[in-house]
N, C-alpha and C positions, 0 to 999 in steps of 0.2 A: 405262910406260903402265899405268894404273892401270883394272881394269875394277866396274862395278859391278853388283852381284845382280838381277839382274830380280824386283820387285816383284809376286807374285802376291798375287789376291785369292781368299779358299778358297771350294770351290763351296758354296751355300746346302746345309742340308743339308735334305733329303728333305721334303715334309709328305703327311700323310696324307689320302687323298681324301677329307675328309669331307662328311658329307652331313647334315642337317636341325638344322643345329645354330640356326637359328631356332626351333627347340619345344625345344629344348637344356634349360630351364626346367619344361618340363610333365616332361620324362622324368625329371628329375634328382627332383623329387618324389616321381613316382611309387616311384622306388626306392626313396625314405626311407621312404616306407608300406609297401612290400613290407616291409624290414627289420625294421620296427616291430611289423610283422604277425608276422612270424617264429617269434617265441616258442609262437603258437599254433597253429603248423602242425607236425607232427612234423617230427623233424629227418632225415635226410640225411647219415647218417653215414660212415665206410669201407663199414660191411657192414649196410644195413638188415637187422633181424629180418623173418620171415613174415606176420607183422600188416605191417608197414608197407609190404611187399612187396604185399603183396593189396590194399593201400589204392592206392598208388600205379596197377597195373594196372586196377583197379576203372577210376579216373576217368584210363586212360591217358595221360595227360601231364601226370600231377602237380596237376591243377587240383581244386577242392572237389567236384565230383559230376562223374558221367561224361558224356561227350560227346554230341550229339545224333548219329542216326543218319538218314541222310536215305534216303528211300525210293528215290534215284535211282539209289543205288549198290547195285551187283550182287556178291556175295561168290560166287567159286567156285576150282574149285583147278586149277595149271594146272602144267606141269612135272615130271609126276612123282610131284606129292601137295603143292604149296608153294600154300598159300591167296592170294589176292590178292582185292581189292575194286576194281572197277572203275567211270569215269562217263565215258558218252559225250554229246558236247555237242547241245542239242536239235535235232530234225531239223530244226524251223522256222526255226532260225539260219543256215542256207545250208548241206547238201552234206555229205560225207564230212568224217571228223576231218582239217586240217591235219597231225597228226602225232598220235606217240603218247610221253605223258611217264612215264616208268618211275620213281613216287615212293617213297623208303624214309623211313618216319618215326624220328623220335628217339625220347630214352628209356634213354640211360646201356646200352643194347645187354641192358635187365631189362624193361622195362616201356613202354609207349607199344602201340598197333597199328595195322594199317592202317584200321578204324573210329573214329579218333580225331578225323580232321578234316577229315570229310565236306563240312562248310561250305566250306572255303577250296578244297579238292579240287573240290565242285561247281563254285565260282565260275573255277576254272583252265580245266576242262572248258569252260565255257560262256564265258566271255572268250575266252579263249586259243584255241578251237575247237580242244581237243586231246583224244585220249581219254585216258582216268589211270588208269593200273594201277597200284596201290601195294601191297606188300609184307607182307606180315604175316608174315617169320620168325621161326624159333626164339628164344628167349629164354634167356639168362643170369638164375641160375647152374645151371638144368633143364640148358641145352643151351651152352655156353661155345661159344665157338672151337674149330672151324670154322665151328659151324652156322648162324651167322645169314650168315656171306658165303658159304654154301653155296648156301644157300635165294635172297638174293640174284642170285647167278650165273646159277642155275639159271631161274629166272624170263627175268633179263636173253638169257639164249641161246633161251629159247624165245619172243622177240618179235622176235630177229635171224631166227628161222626162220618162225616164223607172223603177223606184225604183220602185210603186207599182205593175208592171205585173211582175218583176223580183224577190223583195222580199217579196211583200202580202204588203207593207207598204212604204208611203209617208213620214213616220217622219225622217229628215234626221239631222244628225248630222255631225260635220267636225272637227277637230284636228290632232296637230302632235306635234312632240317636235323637238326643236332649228330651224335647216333652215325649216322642217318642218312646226313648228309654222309658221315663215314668209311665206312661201307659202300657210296657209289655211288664212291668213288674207287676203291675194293679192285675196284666190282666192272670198273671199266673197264682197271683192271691186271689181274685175270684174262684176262678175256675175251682181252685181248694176247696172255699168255705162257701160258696153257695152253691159248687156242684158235687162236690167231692172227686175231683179230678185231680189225682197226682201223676205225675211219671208217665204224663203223655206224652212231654215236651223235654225234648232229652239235653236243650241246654238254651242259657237265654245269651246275646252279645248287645251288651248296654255300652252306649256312648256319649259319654258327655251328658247324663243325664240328671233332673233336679228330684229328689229324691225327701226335701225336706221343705216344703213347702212354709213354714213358720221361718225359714233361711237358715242355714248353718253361718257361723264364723267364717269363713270364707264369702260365700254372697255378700253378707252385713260389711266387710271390708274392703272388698273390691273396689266400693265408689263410682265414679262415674267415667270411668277409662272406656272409653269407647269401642271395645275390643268386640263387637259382632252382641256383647250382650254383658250385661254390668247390673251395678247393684239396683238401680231404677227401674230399669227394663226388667229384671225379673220378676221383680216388686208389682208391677202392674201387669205381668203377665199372670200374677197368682189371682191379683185382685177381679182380673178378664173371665179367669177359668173358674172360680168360686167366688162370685159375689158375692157381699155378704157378710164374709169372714174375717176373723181376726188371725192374726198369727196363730193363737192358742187355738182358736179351734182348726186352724189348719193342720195340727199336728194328728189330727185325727188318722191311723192308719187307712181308713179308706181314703183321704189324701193325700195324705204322705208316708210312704210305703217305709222308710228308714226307721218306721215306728211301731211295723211290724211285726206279729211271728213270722219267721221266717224259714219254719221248718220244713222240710218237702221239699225244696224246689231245685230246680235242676243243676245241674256245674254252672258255670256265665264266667262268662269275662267282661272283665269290666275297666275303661279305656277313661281317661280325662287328660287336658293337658294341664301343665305348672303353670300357665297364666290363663285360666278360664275361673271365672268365679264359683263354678261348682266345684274345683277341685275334691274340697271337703265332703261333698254330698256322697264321690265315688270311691274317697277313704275310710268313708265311715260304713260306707253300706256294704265294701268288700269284708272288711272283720266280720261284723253281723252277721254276714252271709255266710261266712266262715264257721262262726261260730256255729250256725243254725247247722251244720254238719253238709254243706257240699261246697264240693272243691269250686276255687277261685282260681283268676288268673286275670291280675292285676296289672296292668298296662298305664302309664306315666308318663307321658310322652314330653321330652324338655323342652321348654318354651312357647309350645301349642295354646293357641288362644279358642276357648269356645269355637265348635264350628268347623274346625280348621280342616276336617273333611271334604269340604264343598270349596276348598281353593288350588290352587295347582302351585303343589308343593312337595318337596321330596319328602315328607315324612307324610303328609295325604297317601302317597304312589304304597311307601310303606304299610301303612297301616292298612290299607284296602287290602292288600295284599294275605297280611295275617289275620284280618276280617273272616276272609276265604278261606282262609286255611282252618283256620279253626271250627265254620259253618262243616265244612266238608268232613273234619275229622270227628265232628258230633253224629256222621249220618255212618259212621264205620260199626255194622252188624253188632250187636252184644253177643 
């Protein structure tokens, strides 16, 4: 008796959640102009000089002139001596803040601050009805590693302690975008393992962040596309924020959180575009995440380049948008 193989068909494999890939056309332009543009914007090299350094910080997050400063927001310093800028949503809009979002801005962990994006910050505030504490730490290469997830933590633990006498509410939230991201992941594994602080923070909104500091396959290929931020630029953004270091030891989970346990920590959602060189950083750390047993909610965005928040773009208008939505539906009573 003769038997025969049973015939499988292989499972499909994997596709990526993508999202707006109807303006897929506006973005993909946009890029080409960025690019084109490129030449006359300083470069981005492993190790900016001093001039390019002060330029950068000037207009903190890279853009041609500095940011607007909105009158709404309050700058004081809270933890210790660690600055933050704060915005609470108008009193006319109904009642006490739903919650409070603990923002850490980007910036290659050299340049960006918490007065950088007062605009979108207001609009989180006043949508979202959430108060916004954002972060103005230490900066690389003044202050490297530890300092900016020092200043981080430190903040973070004093809104575990005073957020309801400060803002009528307990529900806390934490997010940022690029180094930022990295910095609210580190700061939710601190808070774990040197405080024992779980399930303060009822979800984190990562953006575009680097997550693997020794680079993933993505970073290491990108090259030198001048897309807001490339395989060089990253490369000496690690070398800024951990001197010192070699790839290997950058894989250390106190630098690189993708190498983490990742058990305990909150739902997050987690955003990267198809042409940013971290892609990989926010594909890899969504499974993990995953794995480590809390929900994900994995955002793709087609053609988006690093960054692509801070440009005026319809999938920017987008994504702020579900930014809010999700901030707001993390602060909804258990």
């Amino acid at each position: 008796m003769t038997t025969t193989a049973k015939q499988t068909t292989p499972a499909p494999a994997p596709t990526l959640p993508l999202t707006d890939e109807d303006c897929l056309a506006e973005t993909l332009a946009f890029n080409a102009r960025f690019e084109a543009e490129a030449a006359s914007r300083p470069a981005r090299g492993a190790a900016p000089d001093a001039a390019l350094l002060a330029l950068l910080r000037r207009n903190r997050l890279a853009g041609d002139a500095p940011p607007v400063r909105l009158p709404q927001g309050r700058d004081r310093t809270v933890a210790g001596g660690v600055r933050v800028r704060t915005f609470m949503p108008d009193a006319d809009g109904g009642g006490s803040p739903r919650g409070v979002y603990l923002h850490i801005h980007g910036g290659g962990w050299s340049f960006g601050s918490a007065d950088g994006q007062d605009e979108r910050l207001r609009r989180i505030a006043e949508e979202a009805r959430l108060a916004v504490v954002s972060v103005d730490y230490r900066l690389a290469p003044e202050h490297p590693f530890p300092a900016g997830p020092d200043d981080c933590e430190a903040v973070a633990r004093w809104l575990v302690a005073h957020a309801a006498a400060e803002f009528g509410t307990d529900r806390l939230l934490i997010g940022g975008e690029s180094a930022g991201a990295h910095l609210a992941v580190l700061t939710l594994l601190r808070l774990r393992d040197r405080h024992g602080i779980s399930g303060a923070f009822r979800a984190a909104h990562l953006l575009f962040g680097p997550y693997d500091l020794s680079m993933t396959p993505s970073q290491r290929s990108f090259g030198p596309r001048p897309l807001l931020s490339n395989t060089e630029s990253l490369r000496g953004s690690y070398e800024l924020f951990a001197p010192g270091t070699d790839p290997q030891q950058r894989r250390d989970p106190q630098l690189s959180p993708l190498y983490a346990d990742l058990t305990g920590l909150p739902p997050a959602r987690i955003v990267v575009g198809t042409q940013d060189p971290l892609l990989d950083d926010s594909l890899f750390l969504a499974r993990r995440w995953q794995a480590a047993g809390a929900p994900v909610q994995l955002g793709v965005v087609a053609g988006a380049m690093h960054g692509f928040t801070l440009f005026p773009l319809t999938i920017t208008e987008r994504e702020l948008a579900r930014e809010r939505e999700f901030l707001a539906a993390a602060t909804t009573p258990r």
